[in-house]
C-alpha angles and dihedrals in degrees: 000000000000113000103193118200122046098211127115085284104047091037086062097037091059090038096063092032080064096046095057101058103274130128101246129215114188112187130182136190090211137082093224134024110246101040140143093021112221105172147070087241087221106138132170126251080252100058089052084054090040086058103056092243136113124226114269142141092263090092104357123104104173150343121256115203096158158021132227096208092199105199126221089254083051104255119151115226102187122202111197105196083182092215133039107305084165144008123224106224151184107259092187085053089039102053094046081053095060085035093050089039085066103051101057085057094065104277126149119211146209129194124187085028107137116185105234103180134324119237116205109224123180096265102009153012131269109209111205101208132169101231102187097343086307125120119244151154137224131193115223136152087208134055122174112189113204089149099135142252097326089039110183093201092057088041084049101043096046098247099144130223138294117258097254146358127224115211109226137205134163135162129199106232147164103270130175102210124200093216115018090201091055136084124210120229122193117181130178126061097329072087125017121229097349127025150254125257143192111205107187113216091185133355086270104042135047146187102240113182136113135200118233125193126268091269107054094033106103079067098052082114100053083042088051090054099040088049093053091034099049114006094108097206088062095033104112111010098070120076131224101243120090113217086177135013116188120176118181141132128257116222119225127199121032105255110264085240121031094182154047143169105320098351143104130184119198138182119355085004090066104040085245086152129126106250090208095062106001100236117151103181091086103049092038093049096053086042103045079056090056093040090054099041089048097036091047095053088043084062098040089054100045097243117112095156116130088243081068092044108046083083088077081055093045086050103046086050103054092044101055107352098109098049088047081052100051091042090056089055102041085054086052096059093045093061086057087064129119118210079242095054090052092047087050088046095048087043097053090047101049093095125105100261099055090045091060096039095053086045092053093042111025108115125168095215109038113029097164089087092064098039080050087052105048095044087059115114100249084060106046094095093061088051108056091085092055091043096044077056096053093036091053087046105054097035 
């Protein structure tokens, strides 16, 4: 079995192919694991456990317990979790963790190692891969693509495309925080269709960077500058050296097939990624288990065939479907909003209630506990003005 792809998905993919019984190939088109870096490295609580790690300063950079939510008026609505909700990482150390995780459990691995094309056969696949820079083929049944947003195997293997792509940038700056233990959240069109964030990895130095929407995405650039050069609530308290740059893209919307005969595709290939945040480690994590579990008995039992498979597809679903669904949904109605709709929402939820309701219930990776919450009967008092907000700004 060929696992492409070495990042958290495909690590623990592989990983879990291995366990359960299957030969792993891990190939990767990089030199080094880690790079480039294309994320905020801001995961839940949730994604460390997803990921079969604890906590530790290995990989972990800092402790995140609240947000600071900046309207685009410039209000500042504040949720104190009062104890780590995330963990700001290392993605480079991360990532040669989960590599590193997977070795130990019997796979074999390949760096420089670049897919090229698969080629069907009666009873197998040929994988055309640059090794080197030299051409080569492997023989394989079993092919998982968790080869990123722009995955070859799903390209190759006519899966389609996710609904929609985020364009991402982000810098590492100095940074002077007014709380090290809080991110900072601005939505509205500082950022179009998604928001802007400051994710602090010490009390002196951030994570600056925001997401806009595919239409305004060749200009994230020209976003990210006018948001440190005029946004009056970041002015002043950013520098002018860069200690980081990442640029990538976020995928929306699961694909409408994640597999095919003989193939798999797992994390950002398969648009497995949370519409609210965009963070991808969780529902990668709980879906690359379920790949390797599902691709290795494929293998074990000689039927590679996509009726076999499609119980990969059955499983992923149930487990987190409908909270990819509702995300989705709640990310739909935040690109309807004004400015002025966002600075009417943040208004009518900076009370007491919703703040400690948001604080009990808030969770990053799963925020279908708190919209369940706050939908209950005993609450629905606290949340006519929200939804007053939403409703005027929809209609």
């Amino acid at each position: 079995m060929v696992v492409a792809g070495a990042g958290p998905a495909g690590s623990i993919a592989a990983k879990y192919a291995a366990l359960n019984g299957a030969n792993v190939l891990l190939i990767e088109e990089h030199a080094a694991i880690g790079s480039p870096v294309e994320c905020t490295g801001l995961l839940g609580t949730r994604a460390i456990s997803e990921c079969d790690l604890d906590p530790c300063n290995d990989f972990i950079l800092n402790e995140i317990s609240g947000t600071f939510v900046y309207s685009p008026s410039g209000q500042c609505f504040d949720i104190d979790g009062k104890s780590a909700k995330a963990y700001v990482v290392s993605r480079k150390a991360l990532d040669k963790k989960l590599f590193s995780d997977a070795i130990d459990a019997g796979v074999d691995v390949s760096l420089r190692t670049k897919l090229v094309n698969i080629i069907w056969c009666n009873d197998h696949q040929e994988l055309i891969v640059l090794h080197n820079g030299i051409k080569k083929k492997i023989k394989t049944r079993m092919v998982i693509g968790a080869d990123g947003i722009k995955s070859k195997v799903a390209k190759i293997a006519g899966l389609g495309n996710v609904k929609e792509i985020i364009s991402g940038i982000q810098i590492e700056t100095p940074y002077r925080s007014k709380n090290s233990n809080f991110v900072e959240v601005f939505p509205g069109s500082v950022a179009p269709g998604f928001f802007a964030w400051t994710v602090p990895v010490n009390q002196n130095i951030s994570r600056i960077g925001l997401g806009v929407n595919g239409i305004e995405s060749p200009n994230a650039l020209e976003y990210l500058r006018s948001f440190l050069n005029s946004n009056p609530n970041v002015i002043g308290r950013h520098g002018d050296s860069l200690l980081d740059v990442a640029i990538g893209g976020i995928p929306l919307g699961p694909l409408k097939r994640t597999v095919s005969d003989g193939v798999l595709v797992v994390g950002d290939a398969a648009g497995q990624v949370k519409p609210t945040s965009g963070g991808g480690i969780y529902p990668g994590a709980i879906c690359a288990k379920i790949a390797g579990k599902v691709a290795a008995d494929s293998v074990s039992d000689e039927d590679t065939s996509s009726d076999y498979l499609c119980q990969y597809e059955q499983k992923w679903r149930k487990k987190i479907g409908p909270e990819l669904e509702m995300g989705m949904k709640l990310h739909e109605l935040a690109e309807k909003f004004s400015d002025d709709d966002w600075n009417n929402l943040l208004r009518s939820m900076d009370n007491v209630h919703m703040k400690k309701m948001i604080s009990q219930y808030g969770d990053i990776d799963k925020p279908s506990i708190l919209v369940k919450e706050m939908l209950t009967l005993r609450n629905s008092f606290h949340l006519m003005g929200p939804l007053k907000s939403v409703i005027r700004a929809v209609l």
